[in-house]
C-alpha positions as MATLAB code, in Angstrom:
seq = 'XXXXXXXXXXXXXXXXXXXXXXXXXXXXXXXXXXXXXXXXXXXXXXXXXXXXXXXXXXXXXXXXXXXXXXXXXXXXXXXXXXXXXX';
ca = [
      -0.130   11.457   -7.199;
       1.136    7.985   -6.588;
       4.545    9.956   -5.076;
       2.169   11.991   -2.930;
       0.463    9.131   -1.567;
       3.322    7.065   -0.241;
       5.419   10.274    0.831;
       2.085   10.390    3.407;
       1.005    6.680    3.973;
       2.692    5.808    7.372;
       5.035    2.785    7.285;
       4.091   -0.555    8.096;
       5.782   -3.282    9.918;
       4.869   -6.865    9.088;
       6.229  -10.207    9.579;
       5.558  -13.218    8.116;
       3.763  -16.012    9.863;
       3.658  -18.692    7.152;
       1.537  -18.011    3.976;
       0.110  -14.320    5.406;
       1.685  -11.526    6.668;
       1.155   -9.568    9.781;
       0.735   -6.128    9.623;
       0.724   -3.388   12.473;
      -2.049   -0.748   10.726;
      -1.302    2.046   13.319;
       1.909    3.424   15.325;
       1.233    3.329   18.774;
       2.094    7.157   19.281;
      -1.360    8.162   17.015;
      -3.127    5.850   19.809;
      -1.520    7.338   22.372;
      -1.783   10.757   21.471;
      -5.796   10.192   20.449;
      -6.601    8.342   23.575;
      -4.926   12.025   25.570;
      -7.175   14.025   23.822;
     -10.052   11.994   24.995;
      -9.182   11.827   28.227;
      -8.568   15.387   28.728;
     -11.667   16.756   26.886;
     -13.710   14.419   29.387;
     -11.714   15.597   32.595;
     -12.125   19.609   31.446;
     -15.956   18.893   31.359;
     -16.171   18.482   34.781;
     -14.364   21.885   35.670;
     -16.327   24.207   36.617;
     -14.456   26.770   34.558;
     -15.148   24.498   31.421;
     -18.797   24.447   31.718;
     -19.749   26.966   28.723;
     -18.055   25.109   26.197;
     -19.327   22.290   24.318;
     -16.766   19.567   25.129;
     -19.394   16.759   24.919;
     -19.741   17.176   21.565;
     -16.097   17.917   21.287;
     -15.330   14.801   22.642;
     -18.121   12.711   20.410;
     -16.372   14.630   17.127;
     -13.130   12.979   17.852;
     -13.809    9.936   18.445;
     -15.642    9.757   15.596;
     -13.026   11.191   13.371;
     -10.456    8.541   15.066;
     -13.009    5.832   14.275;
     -13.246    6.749   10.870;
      -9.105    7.439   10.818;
      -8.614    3.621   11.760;
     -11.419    2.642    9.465;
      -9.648    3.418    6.561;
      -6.138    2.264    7.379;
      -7.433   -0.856    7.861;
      -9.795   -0.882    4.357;
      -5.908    0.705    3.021;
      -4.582   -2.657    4.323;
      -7.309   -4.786    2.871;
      -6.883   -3.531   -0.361;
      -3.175   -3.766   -0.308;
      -3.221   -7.503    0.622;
      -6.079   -8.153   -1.982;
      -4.005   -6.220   -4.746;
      -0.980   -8.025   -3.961;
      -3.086  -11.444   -3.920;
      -3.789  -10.781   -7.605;
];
């Protein structure tokens, strides 16, 4: 499982800055690609064409799914640095 779980945990870059390291949690591209998304499910609700489908909701969904995606890369993080503390 272990194998599993690093074969999918994305890569992180860090540097050190003294005692503590400095880690980036997310690659810009999932941002990117997230923030699209957004942006285009708000611009096709205002097309007429558009109207009968539920893109409101569509649009809440994903957000909260990327809120909950960053959420837990950053508790991943936390637990990393505490495990590596002890």
């Amino acid at each position: 499982m272990a194998g599993l779980i690093r074969i999918w945990s994305a890569p992180s870059v860090s540097a050190q800055i003294g005692k503590y390291s400095a880690a980036m949690l997310f690659r810009f591209h999932e941002v990117v690609s997230v923030l699209t998304l957004i942006v285009a499910l708000l611009i096709a609700k205002h097309i007429p064409a558009a109207g009968a489908l539920p893109l409101s909701q569509m649009t809440g969904i994903v957000c909260f799914l990327f809120a909950i995606f960053l959420s837990l890369r950053i508790y991943n993080a936390e637990l990393a640095r505490i495990r590596a503390e002890e």
